[in-house]
C-alpha positions in Angstrom: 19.0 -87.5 -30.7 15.7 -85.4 -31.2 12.6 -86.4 -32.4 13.5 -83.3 -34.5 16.7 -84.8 -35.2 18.9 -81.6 -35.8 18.8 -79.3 -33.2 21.9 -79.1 -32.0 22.3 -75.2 -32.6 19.6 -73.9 -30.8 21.5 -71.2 -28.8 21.6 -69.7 -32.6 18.0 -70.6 -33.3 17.1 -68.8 -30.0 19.1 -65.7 -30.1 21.6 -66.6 -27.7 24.4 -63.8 -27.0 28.0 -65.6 -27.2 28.2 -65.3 -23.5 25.1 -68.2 -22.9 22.7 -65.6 -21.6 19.3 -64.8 -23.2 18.2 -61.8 -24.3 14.6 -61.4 -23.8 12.2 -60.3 -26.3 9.4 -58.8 -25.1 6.3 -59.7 -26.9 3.1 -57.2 -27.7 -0.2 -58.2 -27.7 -3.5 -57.1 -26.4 -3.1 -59.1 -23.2 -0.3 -59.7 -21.2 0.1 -63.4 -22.2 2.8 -64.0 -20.0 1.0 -63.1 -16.8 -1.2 -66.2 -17.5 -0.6 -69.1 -15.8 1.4 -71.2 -13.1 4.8 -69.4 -12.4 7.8 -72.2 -12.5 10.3 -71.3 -10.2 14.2 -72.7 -10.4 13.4 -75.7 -8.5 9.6 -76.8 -10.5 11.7 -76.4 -13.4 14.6 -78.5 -12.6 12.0 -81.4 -11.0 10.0 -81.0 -14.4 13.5 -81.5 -16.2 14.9 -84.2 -14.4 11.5 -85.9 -14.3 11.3 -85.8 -18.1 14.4 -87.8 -18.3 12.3 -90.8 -16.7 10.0 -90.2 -19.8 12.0 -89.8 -22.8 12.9 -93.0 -23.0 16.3 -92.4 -23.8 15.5 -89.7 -26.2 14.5 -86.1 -26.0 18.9 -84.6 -25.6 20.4 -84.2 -23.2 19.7 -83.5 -19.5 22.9 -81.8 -18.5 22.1 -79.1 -21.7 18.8 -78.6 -20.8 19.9 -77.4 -17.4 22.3 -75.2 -18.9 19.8 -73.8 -21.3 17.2 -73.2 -18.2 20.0 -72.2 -16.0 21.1 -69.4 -18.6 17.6 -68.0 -18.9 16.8 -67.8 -15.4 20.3 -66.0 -15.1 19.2 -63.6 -17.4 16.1 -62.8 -16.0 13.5 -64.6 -18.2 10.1 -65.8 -17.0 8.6 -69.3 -17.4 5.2 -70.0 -17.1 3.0 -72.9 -17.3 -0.7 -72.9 -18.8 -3.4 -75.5 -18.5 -4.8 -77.0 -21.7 -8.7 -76.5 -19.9 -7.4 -72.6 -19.1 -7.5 -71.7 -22.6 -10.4 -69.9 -24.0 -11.7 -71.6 -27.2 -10.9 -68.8 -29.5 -7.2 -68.7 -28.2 -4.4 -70.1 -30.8 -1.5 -71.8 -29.8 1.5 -73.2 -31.9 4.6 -75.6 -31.8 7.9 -73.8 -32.1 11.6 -75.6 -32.7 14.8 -75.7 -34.7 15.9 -77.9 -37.0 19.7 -77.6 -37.8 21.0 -80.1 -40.7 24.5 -81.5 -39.5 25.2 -83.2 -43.3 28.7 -81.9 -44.4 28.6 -79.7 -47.5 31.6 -78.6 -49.8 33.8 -75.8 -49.3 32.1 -73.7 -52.4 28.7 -74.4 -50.8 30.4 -73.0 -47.4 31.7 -69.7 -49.1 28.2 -68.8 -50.9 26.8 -69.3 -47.0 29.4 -67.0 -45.6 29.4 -64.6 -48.4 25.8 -64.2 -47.4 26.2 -63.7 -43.3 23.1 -63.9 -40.6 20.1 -61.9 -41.8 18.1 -62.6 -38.2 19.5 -63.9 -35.0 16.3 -65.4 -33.2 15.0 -67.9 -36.7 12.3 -70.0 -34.7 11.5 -67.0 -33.0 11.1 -65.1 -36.2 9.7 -68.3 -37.2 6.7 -67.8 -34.8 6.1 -64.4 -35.8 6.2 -65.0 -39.6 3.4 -67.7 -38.8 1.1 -65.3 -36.8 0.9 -62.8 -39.6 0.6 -65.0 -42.2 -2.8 -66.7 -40.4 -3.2 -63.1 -39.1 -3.5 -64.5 -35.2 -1.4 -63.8 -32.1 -0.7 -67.1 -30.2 -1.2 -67.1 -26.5 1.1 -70.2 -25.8 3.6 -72.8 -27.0 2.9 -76.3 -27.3 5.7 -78.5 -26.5 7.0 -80.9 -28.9 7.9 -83.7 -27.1 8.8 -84.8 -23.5 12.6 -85.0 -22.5 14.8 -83.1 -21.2 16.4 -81.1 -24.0 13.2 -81.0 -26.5 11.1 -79.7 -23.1 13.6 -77.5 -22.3 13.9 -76.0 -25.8 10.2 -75.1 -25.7 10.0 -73.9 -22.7 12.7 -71.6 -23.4 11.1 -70.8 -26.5 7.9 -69.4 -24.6 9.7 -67.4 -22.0 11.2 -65.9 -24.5 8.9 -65.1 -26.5 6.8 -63.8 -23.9 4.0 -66.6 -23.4 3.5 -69.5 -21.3 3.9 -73.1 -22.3 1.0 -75.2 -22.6 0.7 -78.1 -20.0 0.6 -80.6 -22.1 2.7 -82.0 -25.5 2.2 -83.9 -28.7 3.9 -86.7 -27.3 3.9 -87.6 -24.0 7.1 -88.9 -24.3 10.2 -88.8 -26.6 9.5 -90.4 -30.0 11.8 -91.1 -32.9 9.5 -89.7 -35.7 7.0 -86.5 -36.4 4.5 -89.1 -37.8 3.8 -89.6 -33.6 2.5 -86.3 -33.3 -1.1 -86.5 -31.8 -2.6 -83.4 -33.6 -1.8 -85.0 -37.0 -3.3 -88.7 -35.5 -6.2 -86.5 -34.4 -7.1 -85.6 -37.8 -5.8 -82.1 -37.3 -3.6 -80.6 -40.1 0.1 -79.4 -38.6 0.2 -76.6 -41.8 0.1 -74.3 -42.1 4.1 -73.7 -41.0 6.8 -71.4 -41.5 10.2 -71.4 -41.5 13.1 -68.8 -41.3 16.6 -69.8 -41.8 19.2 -67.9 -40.1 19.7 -65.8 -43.0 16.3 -64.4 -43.1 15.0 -65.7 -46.0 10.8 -66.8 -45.2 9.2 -70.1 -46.1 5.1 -70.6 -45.7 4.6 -74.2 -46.3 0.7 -73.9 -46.9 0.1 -77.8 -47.3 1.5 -81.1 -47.7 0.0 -84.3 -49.6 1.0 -86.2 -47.0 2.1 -85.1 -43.2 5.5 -86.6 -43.4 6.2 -84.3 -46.2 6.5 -81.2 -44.0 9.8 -82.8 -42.0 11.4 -83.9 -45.1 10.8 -80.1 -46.5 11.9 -78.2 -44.1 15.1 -80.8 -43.6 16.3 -80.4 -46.9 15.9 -76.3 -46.1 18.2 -77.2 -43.6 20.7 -78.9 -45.3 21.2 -75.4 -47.4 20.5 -73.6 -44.8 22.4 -75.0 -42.3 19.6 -73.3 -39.5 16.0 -73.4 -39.9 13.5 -72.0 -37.2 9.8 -73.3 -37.7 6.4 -73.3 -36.3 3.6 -75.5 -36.8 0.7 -77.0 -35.2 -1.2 -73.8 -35.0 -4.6 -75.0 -33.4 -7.3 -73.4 -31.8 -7.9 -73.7 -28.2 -11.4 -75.5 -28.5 -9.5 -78.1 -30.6 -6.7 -78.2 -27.8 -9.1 -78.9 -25.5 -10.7 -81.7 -27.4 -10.0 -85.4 -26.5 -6.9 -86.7 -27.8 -5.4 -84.1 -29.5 -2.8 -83.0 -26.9 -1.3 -85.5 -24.1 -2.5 -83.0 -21.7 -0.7 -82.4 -17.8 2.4 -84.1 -19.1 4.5 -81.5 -17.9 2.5 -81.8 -14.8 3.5 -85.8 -14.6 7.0 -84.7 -15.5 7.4 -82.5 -12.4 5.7 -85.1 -9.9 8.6 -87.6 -10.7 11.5 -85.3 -10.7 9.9 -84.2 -7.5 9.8 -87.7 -6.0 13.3 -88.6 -7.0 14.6 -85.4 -5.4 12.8 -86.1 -2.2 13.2 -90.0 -2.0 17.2 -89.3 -2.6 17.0 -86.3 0.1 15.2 -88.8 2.4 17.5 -92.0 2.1 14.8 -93.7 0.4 15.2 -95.5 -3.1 14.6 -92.5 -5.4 14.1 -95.1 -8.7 11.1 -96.6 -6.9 9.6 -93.3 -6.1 9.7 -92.1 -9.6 8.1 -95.8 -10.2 5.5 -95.1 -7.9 4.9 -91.4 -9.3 4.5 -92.2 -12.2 2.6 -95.1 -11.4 4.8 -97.5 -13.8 6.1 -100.9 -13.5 10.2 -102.1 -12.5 11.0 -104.3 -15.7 14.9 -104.7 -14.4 17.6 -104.3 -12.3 21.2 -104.9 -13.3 24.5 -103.9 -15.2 25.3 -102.8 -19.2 27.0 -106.0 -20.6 27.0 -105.4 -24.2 26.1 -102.6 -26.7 25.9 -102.0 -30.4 24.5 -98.9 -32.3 24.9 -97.4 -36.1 23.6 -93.7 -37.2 21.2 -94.8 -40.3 19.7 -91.9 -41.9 20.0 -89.6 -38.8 18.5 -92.2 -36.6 20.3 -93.6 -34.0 19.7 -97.5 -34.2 20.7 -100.2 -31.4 20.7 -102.5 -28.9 21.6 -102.8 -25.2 22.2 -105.8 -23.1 21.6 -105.9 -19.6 22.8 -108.8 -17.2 20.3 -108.9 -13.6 21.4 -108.3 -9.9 19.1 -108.9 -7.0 15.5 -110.2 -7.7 16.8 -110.4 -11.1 19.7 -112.4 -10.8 20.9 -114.7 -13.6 18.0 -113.1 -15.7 18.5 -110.7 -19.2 17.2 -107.5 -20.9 17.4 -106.6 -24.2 16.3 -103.0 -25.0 15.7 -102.2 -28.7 15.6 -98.2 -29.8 15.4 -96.5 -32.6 16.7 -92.8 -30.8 15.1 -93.9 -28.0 13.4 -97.3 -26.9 11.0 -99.3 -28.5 11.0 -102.8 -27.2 12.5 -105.0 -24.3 12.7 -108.5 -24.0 13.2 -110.3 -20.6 15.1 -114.1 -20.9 13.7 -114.0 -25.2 10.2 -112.7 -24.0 8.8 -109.4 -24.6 7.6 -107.5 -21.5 7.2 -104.4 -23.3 6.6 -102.3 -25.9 5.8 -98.6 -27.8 3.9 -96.7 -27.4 4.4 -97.9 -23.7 7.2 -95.8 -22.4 10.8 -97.8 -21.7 13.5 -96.3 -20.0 16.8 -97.2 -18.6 18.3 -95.0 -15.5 21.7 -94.6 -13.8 21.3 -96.4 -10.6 24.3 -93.8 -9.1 22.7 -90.4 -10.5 18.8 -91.5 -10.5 18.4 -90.1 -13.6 17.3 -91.4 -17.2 20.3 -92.4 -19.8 20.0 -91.0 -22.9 21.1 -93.6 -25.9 24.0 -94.3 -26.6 25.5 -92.7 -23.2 26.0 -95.9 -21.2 28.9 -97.6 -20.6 29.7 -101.5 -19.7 29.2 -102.3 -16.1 27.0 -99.6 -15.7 24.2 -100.1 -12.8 20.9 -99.5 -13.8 17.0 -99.9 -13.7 15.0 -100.2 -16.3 11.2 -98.6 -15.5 8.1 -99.0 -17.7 4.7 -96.3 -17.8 1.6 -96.9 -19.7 1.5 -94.6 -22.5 -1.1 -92.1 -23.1 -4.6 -93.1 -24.1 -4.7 -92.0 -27.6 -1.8 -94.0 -28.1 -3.3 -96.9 -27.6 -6.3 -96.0 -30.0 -6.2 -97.7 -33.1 -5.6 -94.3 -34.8 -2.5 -94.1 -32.5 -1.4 -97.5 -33.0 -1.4 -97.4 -36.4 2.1 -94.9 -36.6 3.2 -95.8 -33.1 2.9 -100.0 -32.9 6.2 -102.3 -32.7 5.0 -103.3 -36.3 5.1 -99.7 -37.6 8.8 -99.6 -36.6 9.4 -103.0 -38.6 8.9 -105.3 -35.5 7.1 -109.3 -36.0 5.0 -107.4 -32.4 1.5 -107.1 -31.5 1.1 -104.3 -29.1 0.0 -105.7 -25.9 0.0 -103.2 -22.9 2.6 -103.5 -20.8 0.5 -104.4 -17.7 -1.4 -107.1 -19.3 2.0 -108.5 -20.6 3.5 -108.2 -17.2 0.2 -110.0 -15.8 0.4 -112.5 -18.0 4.5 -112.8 -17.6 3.6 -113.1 -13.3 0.9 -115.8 -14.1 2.7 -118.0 -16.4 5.9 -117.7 -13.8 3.2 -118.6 -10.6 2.0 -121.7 -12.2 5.6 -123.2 -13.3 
């Protein structure tokens, strides 16, 4: 599940020949955007991907599509870059493309007005990029990544190379996150309209404002819905304000790449690859054990569950309980809670070393179960205010997870 939540058909979004491959589309501007910035060769990219799989928290799609999305590009001869938030001049504009495609069945005579119509473009968030330049009469010079995991990242990244510019270092994010309320330009006081939107038949939405942020997503969804396909773009924002504090969760590509990295070489090495990735990421091990029991429901295209863990090893006769709603939210160790958002929680196969995307985990599974401080302007009271266990319905104060860790080691010390 995507933070987007329906963006399963993004090969159509993209332009995708039937065959997988890509073709590009070349973009004109008066610079060659796509010679600024970091190259990201097939092995950067597959570190950054399998490194945002530590970091979705169970969210953000799934790992083996991203690298089948990536790998296809790259086949095809497409060029990724990557562009640091500081690199951009303050007059640059930047911009968040995605897809959103609305999986609600719909009746047979609502299917025949839809084919009686037939495609009217075959790139819609790509068209949907465009349609958003001219209307604010600006050319962007990158993409801003939604979210971090590994098919939202890999969707965006894709995006740019197609497109013709580099993707921005940096996210709205820093992780995967159920809702578009945790998006940081809105929490920063930013407004993420204007947007547009192109369905796959061609027909052109400007959505100039919204009362209320939240009204954008529930919009554009029920464009989907008739739509089936909808390509947007929002977040347009200046490269002064993208610079500002808080605003972006800047280098989180960056942090994304140095724990796929140290997986790769701690696995290569004979060395525990989880703990690297720990240690990368400088987070905290919250559990070690097996899948024991798990429950989940789909309730208005969210994914909403539980997972019960049984301990091995240093955790022996000990439990985890991970709560998610698409990806996690809160875990409790033996009742007690050791962690929650907007603290990142993520479960990983101890066999593969990579992160588990809810609900694909089976009983008896080995895993670990890492936890990384979330982003400073998450723990603002701006951020915690759509991003706190209580936001998500949840009788939880947020507590960072290293002071209830401390606190967990101290009151286990004096017993």
């Amino acid at each position: 599940m995507h933070r987007r939540q329906f963006i399963t058909g993004f090969g159509v979004a993209l332009g995708t020949i039937a065959s997988g491959s890509a073709t590009p589309i070349v973009r004109t501007s008066n610079r060659d955007d796509i010679f600024r910035g970091a190259a990201l060769d097939a092995q950067a990219l597959e570190d950054t991907l399998l490194g945002s799989s530590y970091l979705g928290c169970g969210g953000g799609g799934s790992l083996a599509a991203a690298r089948e999305l990536i790998a296809a590009d790259l086949a095809s001869g497409l060029i990724f870059r990557q562009l640091a938030v500081s690199d951009l001049l303050d007059d640059d504009m930047v911009a968040s493309p995605y897809a959103l495609e609305s999986l609600a069945p719909i009746d047979d005579v609502m299917q025949a007005r839809l084919d009686k119509i037939g495609a009217g473009t075959d790139a819609p968030t790509i068209a949907s990029f465009r349609l958003l330049e001219k209307y604010l009469d600006v050319t962007f010079g990158a993409v801003i990544v939604g979210e971090i995991g590994p098919l939202s990242m890999a969707e965006a990244l894709s995006l740019g190379a197609r497109i013709g510019v580099p993707s921005l270092d940096a996210d709205t994010v820093g992780r995967a996150t159920p809702e578009i309320n945790q998006h940081s330009v809105r929490v920063a006081g930013h407004a993420i309209t204007p947007a547009a939107a192109v369905t796959q038949f061609g027909d052109k939405v400007i959505l100039d404002y919204v009362r209320d942020p939240s009204r954008e997503e529930d919009i554009f969804r029920a464009l989907s819905v008739v739509s089936r396909l909808v390509g947007v773009t929002d977040a347009a924002i200046s490269g002064a304000i993208a610079k500002s504090e808080h605003v972006l969760v800047q280098r989180s590509l960056s942090l994304a790449a140095r724990i796929g990295r140290a997986v790769r070489l701690a696995a290569a090495a004979g060395d525990d690859p989880i703990m690297a990735a720990q240690k990368a990421g400088d987070g905290y091990r919250l559990f070690d054990g097996t899948v024991q029991s798990f429950d989940w429901k789909d309730s208005e295209g969210f994914l909403i569950g539980k997972v019960t863990l049984a301990g091995v090893g240093e955790f022996a006769a000990q439990s985890l309980l991970l709560d998610y709603k698409n990806e996690h939210l809160v875990a409790r160790r033996n009742g007690a809670v050791v962690a929650t958002c907007p603290d990142l929680i993520t479960m990983i196969d101890r066999q593969t070393n990579e992160g588990i995307g809810n609900p694909d985990f089976s009983e008896g599974q080995a895993v670990s179960v890492l936890a990384f401080r979330a982003p400073a302007l998450w723990r603002r009271p701006e951020g915690l205010q759509v991003f706190s266990p209580r936001y998500f319905g949840y009788d939880i104060d947020y507590v960072p997870v290293e002071d209830r860790l401390e606190h967990h080691r101290s009151k286990s010390e004096s017993s």
